[in-house]
C-alpha positions as CSV (number, residue, x, y, z in Angstrom):
1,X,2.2,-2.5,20.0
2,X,1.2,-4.6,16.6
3,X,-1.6,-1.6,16.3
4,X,1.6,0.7,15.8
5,X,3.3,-1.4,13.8
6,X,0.8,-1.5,11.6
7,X,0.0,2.0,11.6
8,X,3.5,2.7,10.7
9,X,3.2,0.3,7.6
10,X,0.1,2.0,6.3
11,X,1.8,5.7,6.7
12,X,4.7,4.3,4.8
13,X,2.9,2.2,2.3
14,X,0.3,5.4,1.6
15,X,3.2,7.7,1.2
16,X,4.8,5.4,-1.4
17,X,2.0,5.4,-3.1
18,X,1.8,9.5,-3.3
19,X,5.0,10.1,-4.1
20,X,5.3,7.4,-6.8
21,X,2.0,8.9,-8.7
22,X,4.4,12.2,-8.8
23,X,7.8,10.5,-9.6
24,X,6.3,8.7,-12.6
25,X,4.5,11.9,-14.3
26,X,6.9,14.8,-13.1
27,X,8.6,15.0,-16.2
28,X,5.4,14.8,-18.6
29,X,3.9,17.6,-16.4
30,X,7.2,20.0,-16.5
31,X,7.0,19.2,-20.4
32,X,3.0,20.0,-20.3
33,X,2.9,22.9,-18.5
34,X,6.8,24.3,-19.3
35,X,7.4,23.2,-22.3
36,X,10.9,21.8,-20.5
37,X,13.0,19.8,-22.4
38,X,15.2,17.0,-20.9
39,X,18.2,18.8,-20.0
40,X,15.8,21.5,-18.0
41,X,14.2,18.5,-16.5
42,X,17.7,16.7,-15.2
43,X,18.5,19.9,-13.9
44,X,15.5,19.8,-11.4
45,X,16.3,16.9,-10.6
46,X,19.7,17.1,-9.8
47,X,18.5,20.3,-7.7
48,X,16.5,18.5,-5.8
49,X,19.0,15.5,-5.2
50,X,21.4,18.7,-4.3
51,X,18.4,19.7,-1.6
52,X,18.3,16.5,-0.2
53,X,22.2,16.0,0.4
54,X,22.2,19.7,2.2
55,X,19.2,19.1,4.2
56,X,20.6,15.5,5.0
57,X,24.1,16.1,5.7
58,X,23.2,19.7,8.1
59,X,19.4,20.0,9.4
60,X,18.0,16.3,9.9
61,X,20.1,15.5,12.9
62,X,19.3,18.9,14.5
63,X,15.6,18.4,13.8
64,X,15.7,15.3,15.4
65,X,17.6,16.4,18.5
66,X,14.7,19.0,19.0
67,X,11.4,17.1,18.0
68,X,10.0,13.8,19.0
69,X,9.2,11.6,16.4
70,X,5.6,11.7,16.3
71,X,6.5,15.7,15.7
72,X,8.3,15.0,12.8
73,X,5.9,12.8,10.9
74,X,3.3,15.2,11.4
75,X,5.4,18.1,10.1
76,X,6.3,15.9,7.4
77,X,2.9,15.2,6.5
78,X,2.2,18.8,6.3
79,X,4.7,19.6,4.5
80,X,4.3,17.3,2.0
81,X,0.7,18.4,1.9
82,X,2.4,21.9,0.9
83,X,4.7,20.6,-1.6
84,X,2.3,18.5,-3.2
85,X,-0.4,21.0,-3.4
86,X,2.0,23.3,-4.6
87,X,2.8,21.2,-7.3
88,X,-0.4,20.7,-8.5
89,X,-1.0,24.4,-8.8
90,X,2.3,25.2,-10.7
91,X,1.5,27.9,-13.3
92,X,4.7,29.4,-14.1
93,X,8.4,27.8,-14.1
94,X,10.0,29.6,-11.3
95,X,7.2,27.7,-8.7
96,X,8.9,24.4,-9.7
97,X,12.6,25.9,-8.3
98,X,10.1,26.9,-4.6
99,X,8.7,22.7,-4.9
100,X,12.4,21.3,-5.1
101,X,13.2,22.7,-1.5
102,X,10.1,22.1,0.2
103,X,9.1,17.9,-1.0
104,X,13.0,16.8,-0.4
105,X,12.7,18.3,3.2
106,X,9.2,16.3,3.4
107,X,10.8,13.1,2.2
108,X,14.0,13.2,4.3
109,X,12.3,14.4,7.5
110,X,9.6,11.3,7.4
111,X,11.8,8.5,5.8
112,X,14.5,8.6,8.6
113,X,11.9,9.0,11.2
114,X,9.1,6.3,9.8
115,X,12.7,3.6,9.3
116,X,13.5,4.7,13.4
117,X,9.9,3.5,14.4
118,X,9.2,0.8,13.0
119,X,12.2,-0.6,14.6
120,X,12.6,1.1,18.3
121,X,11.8,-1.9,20.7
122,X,11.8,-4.1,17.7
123,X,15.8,-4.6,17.1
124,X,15.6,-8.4,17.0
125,X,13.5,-8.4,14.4
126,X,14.5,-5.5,12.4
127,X,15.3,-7.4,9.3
128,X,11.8,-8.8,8.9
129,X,10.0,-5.3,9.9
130,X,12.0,-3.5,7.5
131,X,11.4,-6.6,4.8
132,X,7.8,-6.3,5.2
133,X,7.8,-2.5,4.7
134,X,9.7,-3.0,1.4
135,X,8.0,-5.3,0.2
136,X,4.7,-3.3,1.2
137,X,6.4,-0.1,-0.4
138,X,6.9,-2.1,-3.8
139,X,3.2,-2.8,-4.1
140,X,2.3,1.2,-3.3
141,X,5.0,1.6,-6.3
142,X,3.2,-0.8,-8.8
143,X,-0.1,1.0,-7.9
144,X,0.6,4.8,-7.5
145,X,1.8,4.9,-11.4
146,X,-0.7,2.7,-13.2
147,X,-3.2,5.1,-11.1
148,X,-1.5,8.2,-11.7
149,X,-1.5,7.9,-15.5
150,X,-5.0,6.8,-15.9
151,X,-6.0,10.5,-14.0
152,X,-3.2,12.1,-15.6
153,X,-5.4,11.3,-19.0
154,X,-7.6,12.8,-17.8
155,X,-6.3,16.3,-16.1
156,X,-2.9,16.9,-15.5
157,X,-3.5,18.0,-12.5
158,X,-5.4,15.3,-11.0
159,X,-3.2,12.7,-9.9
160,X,-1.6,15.5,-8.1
161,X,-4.4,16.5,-6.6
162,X,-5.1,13.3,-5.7
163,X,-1.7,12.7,-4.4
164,X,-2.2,15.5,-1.9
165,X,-5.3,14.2,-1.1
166,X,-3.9,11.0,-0.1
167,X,-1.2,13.3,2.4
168,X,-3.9,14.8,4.1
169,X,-5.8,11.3,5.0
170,X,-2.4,10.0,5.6
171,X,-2.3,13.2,8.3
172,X,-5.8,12.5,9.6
173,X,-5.1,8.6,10.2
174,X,-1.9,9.7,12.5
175,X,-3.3,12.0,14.3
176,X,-6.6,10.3,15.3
């Protein structure tokens, strides 16, 4: 039972930490490798908040009625392994418009689902577990970007890289 709990903070604090290193240096890389400009950039943004409201408001609760939850986090952890490998190979602007479908359908498929078990057969103490995962996700979002950055200096596809990397132990540690 604590073993799961646990589990279920590392998965959430790990992916925090991914997605953060890609949050922080999106908009550098889409100026690197694009040569976007900030009103291109807002655009994919607002796409993908657009993706996220459609997949939110008409799939999630399907999904959900058909899957179990341990399904769900482990086709969100592909898929983010997908989207985030897919973003590190980017090479020509249309790929970015094929990445803002699939990561919003990785984030809202695992969010929801990672919230739900962390508190099934823990509603009397909901407030703490979810406290403790916040705070948890706030350190994962101090680290991811310092990180990031210093790779990013490096190769601008590296923190990506790395990002996915993190996805696929984040997969491993589930499954086994």
């Amino acid at each position: 039972h604590d073993q799961w709990l646990l589990l279920l903070f590392v998965l959430s604090a790990g992916v925090v930490f991914a997605f953060s290193i890609m949050t922080t240096l999106s908009s550098q890389y889409y100026t690197d490798l694009f040569g976007m400009n900030a009103h291109e950039i807002a655009w994919v943004f607002s796409w993908v908040g657009l993706t996220s409201i459609i997949y939110q408001g008409a799939i999630t609760r399907h999904l959900r009625s058909l899957c179990s939850h341990q399904t769900l986090l482990a086709i969100s952890f592909l898929l983010f392994i997908i989207s985030f490998l897919w973003f590190s190979l980017m090479n020509r602007e249309w790929m970015v418009y094929i990445w803002m479908i699939l990561m919003p359908i990785a984030m809202w498929t695992l969010n929801p689902t990672i919230n739900s078990l962390l508190t099934i057969g823990r509603e009397y103490e909901s407030g703490r577990i979810m406290g403790i995962n916040m705070s948890l996700a706030g350190a994962a979002n101090v680290l991811g970007p310092v990180l990031g950055a210093m790779m990013y200096a490096h190769s601008i596809r590296l923190p990506f890289f790395f990002a996915t990397c993190v996805f696929v132990v984040l997969l491993w540690i589930f499954m086994f």
